[in-house]
Gaussian input, Z-matrix of N, CA and C with variables (Angstrom, degrees):
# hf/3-21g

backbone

0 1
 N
 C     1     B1
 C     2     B2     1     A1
 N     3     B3     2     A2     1     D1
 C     4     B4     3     A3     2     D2
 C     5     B5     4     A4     3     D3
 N     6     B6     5     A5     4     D4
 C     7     B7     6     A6     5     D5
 C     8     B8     7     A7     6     D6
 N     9     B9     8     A8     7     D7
 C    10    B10     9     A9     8     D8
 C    11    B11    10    A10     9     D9
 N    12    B12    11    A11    10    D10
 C    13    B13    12    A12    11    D11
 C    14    B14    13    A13    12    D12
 N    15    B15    14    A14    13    D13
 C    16    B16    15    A15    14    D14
 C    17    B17    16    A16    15    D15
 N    18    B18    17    A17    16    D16
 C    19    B19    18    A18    17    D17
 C    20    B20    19    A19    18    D18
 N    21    B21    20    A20    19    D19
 C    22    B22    21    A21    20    D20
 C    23    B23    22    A22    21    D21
 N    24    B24    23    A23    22    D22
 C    25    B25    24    A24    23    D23
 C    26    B26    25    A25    24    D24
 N    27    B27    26    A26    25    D25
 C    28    B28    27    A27    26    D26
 C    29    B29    28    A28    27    D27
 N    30    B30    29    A29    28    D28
 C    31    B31    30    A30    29    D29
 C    32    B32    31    A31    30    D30
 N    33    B33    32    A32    31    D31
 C    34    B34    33    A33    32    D32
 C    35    B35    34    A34    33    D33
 N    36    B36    35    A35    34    D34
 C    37    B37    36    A36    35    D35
 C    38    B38    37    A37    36    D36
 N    39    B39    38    A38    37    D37
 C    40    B40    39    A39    38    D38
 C    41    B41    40    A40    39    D39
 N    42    B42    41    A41    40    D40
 C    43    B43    42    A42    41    D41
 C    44    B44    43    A43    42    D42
 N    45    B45    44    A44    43    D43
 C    46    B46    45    A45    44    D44
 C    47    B47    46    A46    45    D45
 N    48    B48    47    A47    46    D46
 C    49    B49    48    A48    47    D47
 C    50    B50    49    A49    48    D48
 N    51    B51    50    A50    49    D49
 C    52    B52    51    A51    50    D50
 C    53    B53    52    A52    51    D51
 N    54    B54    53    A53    52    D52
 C    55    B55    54    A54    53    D53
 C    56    B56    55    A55    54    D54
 N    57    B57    56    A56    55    D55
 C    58    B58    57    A57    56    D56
 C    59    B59    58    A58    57    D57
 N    60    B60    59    A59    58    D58
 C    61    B61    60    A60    59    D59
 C    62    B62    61    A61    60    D60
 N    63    B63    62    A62    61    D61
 C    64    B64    63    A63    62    D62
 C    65    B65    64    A64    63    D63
 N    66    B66    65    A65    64    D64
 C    67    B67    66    A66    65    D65
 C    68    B68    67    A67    66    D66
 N    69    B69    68    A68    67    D67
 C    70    B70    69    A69    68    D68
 C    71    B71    70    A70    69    D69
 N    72    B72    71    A71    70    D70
 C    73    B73    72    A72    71    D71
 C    74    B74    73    A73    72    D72
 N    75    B75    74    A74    73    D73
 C    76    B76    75    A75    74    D74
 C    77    B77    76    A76    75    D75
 N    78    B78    77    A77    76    D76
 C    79    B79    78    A78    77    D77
 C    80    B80    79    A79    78    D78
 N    81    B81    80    A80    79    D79
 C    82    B82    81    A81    80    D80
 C    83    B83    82    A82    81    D81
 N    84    B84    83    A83    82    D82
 C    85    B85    84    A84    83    D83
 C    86    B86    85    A85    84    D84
 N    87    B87    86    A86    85    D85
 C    88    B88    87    A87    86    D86
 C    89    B89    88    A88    87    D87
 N    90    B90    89    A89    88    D88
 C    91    B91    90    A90    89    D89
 C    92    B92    91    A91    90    D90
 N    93    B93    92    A92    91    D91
 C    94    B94    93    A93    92    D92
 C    95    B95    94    A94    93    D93
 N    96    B96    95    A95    94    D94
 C    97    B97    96    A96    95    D95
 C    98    B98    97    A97    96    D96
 N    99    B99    98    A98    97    D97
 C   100   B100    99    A99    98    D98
 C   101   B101   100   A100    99    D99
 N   102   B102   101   A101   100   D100
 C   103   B103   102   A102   101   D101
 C   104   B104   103   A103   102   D102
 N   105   B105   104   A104   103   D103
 C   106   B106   105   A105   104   D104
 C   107   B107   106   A106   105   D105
 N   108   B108   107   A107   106   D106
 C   109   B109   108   A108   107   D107
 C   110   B110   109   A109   108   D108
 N   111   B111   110   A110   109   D109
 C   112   B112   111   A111   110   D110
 C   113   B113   112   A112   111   D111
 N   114   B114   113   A113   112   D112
 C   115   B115   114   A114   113   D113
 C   116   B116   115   A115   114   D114
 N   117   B117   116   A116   115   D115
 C   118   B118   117   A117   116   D116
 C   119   B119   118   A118   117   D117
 N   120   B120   119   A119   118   D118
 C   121   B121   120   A120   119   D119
 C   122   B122   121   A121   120   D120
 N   123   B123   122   A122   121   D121
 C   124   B124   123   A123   122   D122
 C   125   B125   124   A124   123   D123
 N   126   B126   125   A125   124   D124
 C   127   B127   126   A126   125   D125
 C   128   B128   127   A127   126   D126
 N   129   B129   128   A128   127   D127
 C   130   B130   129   A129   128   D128
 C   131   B131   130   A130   129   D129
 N   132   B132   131   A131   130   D130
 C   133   B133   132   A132   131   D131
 C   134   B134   133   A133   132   D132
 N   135   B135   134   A134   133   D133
 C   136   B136   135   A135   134   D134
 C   137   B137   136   A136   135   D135
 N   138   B138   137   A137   136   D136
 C   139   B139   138   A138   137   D137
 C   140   B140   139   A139   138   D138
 N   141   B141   140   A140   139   D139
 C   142   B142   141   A141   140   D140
 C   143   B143   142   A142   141   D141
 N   144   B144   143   A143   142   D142
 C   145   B145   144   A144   143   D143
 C   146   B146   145   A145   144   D144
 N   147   B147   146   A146   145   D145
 C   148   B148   147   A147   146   D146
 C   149   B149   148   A148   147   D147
 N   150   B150   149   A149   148   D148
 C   151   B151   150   A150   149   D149
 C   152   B152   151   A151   150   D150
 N   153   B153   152   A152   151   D151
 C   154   B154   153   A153   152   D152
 C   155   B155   154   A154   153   D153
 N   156   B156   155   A155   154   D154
 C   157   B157   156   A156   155   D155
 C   158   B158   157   A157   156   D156
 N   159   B159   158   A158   157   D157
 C   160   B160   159   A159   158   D158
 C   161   B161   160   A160   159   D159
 N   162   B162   161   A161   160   D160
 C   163   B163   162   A162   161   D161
 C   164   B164   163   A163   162   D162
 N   165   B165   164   A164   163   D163
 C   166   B166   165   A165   164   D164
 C   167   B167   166   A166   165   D165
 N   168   B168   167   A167   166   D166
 C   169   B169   168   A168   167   D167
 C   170   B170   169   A169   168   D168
 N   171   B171   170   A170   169   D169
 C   172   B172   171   A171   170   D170
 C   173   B173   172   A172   171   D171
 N   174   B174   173   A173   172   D172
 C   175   B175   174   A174   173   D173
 C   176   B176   175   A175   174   D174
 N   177   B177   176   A176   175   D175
 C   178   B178   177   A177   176   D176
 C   179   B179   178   A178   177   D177
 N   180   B180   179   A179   178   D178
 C   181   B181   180   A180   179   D179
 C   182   B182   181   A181   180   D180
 N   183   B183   182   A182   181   D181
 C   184   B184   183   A183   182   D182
 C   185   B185   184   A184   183   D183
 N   186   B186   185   A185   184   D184
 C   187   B187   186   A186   185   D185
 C   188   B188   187   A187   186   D186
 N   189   B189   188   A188   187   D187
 C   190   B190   189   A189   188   D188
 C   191   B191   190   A190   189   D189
 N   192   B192   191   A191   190   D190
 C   193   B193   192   A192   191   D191
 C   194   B194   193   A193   192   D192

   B1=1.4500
   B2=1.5195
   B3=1.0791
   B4=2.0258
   B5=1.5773
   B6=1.1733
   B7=1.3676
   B8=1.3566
   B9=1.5193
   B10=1.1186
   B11=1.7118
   B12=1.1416
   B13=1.5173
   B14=1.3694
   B15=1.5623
   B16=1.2618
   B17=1.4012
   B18=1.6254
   B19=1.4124
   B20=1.4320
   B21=1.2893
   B22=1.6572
   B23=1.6675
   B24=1.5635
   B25=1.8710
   B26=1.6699
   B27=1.2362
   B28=1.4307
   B29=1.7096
   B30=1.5133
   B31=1.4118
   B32=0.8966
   B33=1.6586
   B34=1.2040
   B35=1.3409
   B36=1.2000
   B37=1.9574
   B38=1.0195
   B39=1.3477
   B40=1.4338
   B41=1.1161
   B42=1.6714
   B43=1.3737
   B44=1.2119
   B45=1.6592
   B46=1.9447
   B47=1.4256
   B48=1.2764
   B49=1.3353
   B50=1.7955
   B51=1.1255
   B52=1.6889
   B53=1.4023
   B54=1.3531
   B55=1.5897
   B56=1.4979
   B57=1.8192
   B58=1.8120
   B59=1.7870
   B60=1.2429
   B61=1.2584
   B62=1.5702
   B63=1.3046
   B64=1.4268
   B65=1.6444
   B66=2.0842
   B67=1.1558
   B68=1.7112
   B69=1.3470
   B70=1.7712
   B71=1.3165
   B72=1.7279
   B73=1.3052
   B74=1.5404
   B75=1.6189
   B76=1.3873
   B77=1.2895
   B78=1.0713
   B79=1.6709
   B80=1.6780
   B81=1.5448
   B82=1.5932
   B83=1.7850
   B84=1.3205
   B85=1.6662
   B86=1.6414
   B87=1.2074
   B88=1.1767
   B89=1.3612
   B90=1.5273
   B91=1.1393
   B92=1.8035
   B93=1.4219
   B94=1.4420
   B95=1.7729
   B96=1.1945
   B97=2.0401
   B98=1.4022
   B99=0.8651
   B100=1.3513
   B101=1.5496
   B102=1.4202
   B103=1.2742
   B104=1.1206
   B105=1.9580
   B106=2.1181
   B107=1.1801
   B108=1.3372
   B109=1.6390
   B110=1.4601
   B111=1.1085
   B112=1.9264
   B113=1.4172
   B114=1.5121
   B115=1.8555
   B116=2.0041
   B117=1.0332
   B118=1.9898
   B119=1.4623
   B120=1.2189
   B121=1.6156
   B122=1.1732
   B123=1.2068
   B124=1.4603
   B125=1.7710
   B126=1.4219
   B127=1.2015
   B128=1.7878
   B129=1.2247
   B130=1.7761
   B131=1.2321
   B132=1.9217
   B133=1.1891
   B134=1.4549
   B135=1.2721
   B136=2.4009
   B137=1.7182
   B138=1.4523
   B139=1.3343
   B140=1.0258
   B141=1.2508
   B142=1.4137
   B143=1.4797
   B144=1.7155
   B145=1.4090
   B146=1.3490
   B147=1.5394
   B148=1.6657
   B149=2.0864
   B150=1.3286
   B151=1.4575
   B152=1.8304
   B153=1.5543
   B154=1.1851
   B155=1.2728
   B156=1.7395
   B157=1.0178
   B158=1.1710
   B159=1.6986
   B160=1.5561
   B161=1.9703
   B162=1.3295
   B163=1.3173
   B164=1.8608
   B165=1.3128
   B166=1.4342
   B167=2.1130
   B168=1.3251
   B169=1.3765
   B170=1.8045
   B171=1.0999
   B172=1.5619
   B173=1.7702
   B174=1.6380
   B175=1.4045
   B176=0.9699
   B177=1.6256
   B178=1.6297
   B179=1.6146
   B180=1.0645
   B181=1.2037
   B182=1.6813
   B183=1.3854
   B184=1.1105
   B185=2.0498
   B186=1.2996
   B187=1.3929
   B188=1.5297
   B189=1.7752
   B190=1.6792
   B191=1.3734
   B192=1.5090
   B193=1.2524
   B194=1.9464
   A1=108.70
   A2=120.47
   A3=133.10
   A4=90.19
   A5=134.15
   A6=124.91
   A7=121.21
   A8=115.35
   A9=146.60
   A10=98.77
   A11=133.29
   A12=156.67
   A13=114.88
   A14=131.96
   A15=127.60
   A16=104.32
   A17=97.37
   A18=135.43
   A19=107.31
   A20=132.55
   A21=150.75
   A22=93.26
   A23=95.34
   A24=102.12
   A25=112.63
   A26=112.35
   A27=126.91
   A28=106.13
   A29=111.79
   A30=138.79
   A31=121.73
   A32=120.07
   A33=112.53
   A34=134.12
   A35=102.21
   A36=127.60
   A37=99.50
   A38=158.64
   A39=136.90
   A40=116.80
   A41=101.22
   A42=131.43
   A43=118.41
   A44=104.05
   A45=112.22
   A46=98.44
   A47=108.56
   A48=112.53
   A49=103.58
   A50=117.48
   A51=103.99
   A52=93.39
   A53=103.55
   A54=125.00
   A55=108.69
   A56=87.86
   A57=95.67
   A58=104.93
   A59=135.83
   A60=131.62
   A61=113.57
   A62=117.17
   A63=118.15
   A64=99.20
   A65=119.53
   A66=118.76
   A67=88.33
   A68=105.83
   A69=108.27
   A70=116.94
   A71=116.23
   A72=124.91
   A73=100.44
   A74=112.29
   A75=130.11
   A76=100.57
   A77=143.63
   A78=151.64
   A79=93.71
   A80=90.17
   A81=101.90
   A82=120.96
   A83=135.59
   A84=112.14
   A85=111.04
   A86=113.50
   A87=121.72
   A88=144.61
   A89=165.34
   A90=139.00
   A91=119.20
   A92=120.02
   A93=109.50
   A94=108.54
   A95=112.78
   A96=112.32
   A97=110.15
   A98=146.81
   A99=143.44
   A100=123.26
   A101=106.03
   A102=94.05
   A103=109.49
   A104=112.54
   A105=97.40
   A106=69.38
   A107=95.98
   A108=144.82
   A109=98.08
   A110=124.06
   A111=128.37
   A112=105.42
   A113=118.01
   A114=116.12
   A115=94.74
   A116=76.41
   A117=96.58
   A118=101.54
   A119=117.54
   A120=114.43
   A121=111.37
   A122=127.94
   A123=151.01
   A124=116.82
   A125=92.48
   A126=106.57
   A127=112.20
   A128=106.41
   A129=113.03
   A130=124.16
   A131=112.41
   A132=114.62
   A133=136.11
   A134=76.99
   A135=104.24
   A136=100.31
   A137=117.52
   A138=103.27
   A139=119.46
   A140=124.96
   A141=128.81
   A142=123.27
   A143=115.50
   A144=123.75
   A145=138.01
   A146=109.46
   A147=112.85
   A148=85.69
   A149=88.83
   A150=108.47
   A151=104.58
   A152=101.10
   A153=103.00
   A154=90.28
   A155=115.88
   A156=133.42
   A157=117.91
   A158=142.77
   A159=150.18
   A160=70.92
   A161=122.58
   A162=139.49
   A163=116.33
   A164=108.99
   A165=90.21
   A166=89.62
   A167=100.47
   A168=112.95
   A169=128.05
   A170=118.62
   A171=103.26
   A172=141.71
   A173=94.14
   A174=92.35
   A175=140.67
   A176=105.65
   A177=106.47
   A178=133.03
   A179=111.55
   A180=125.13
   A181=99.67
   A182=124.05
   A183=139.08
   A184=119.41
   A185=117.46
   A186=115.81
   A187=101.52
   A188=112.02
   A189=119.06
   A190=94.98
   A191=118.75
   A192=136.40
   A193=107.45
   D1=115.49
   D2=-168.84
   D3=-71.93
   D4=-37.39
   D5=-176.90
   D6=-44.98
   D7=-47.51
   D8=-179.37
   D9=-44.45
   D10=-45.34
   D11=168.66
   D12=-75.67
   D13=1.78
   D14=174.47
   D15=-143.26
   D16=142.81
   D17=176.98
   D18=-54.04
   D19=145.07
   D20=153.24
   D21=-28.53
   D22=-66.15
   D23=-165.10
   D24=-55.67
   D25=-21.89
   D26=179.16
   D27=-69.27
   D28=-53.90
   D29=-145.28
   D30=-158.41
   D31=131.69
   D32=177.08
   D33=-53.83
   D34=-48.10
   D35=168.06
   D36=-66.63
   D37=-24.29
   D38=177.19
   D39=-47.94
   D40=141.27
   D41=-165.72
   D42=-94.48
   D43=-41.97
   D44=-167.49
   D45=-64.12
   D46=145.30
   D47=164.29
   D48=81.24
   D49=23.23
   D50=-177.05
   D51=-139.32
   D52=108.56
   D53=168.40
   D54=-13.27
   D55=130.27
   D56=173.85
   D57=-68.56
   D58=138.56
   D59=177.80
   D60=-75.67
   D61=7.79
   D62=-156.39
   D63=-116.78
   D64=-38.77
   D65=-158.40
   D66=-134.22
   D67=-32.99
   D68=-177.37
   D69=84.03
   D70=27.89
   D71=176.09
   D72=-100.07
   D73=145.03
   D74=-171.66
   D75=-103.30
   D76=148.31
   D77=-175.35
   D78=-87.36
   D79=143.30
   D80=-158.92
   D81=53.38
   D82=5.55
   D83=172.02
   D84=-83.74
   D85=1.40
   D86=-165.97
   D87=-135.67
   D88=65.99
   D89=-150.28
   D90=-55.15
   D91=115.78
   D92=-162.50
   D93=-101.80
   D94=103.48
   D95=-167.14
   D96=-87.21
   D97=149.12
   D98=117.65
   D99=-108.09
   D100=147.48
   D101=-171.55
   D102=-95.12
   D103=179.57
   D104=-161.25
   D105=-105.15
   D106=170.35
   D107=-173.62
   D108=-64.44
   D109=150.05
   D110=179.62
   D111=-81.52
   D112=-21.85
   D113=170.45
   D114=-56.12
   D115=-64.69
   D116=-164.19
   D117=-34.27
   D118=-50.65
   D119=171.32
   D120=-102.55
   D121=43.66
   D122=141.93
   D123=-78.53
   D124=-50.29
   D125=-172.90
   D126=-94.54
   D127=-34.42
   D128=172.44
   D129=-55.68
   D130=-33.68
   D131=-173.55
   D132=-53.83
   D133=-48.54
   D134=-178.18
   D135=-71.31
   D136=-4.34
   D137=172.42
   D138=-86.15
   D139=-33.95
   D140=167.34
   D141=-23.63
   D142=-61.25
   D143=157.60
   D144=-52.20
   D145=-18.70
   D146=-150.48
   D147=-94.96
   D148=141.49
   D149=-169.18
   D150=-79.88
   D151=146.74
   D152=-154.46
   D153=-145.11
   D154=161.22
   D155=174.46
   D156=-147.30
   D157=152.48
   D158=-137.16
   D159=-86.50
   D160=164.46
   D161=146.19
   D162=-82.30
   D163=114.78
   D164=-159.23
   D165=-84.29
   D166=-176.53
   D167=173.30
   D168=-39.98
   D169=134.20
   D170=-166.33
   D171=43.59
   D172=6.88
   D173=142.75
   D174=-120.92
   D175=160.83
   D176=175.65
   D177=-107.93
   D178=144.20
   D179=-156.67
   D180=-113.31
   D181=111.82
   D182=141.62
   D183=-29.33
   D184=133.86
   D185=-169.45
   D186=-104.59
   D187=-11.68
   D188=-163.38
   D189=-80.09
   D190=145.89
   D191=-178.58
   D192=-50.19

């Protein structure tokens, strides 16, 4: 839906920029964080180390340990 991508001042139906009705945050007034879960960087950490290689063209690569 392109609305979703346009301003009030643009459009009547524009969306960007028009308060969520639920929390009342405007897209872009804000940086919005949450932090991840301690599983999630449970599991992110050990990737850092684990040896890796580019995926070349038409193959596939399994994600299971």
């Amino acid at each position: 839906n392109m609305l979703t991508w346009i301003t009030r001042k643009e459009h009547p139906f524009g969306l960007l920029s028009y308060p969520c009705p639920v929390c009342g945050y405007k897209y872009g007034s804000a940086w919005l964080y949450e932090p991840l879960p301690q599983d999630v960087i449970d599991f992110l950490l050990p990737l850092r180390n684990h040896p890796t290689r580019p995926i070349e063209r038409g193959e596939e690569r399994s994600i299971a340990p």
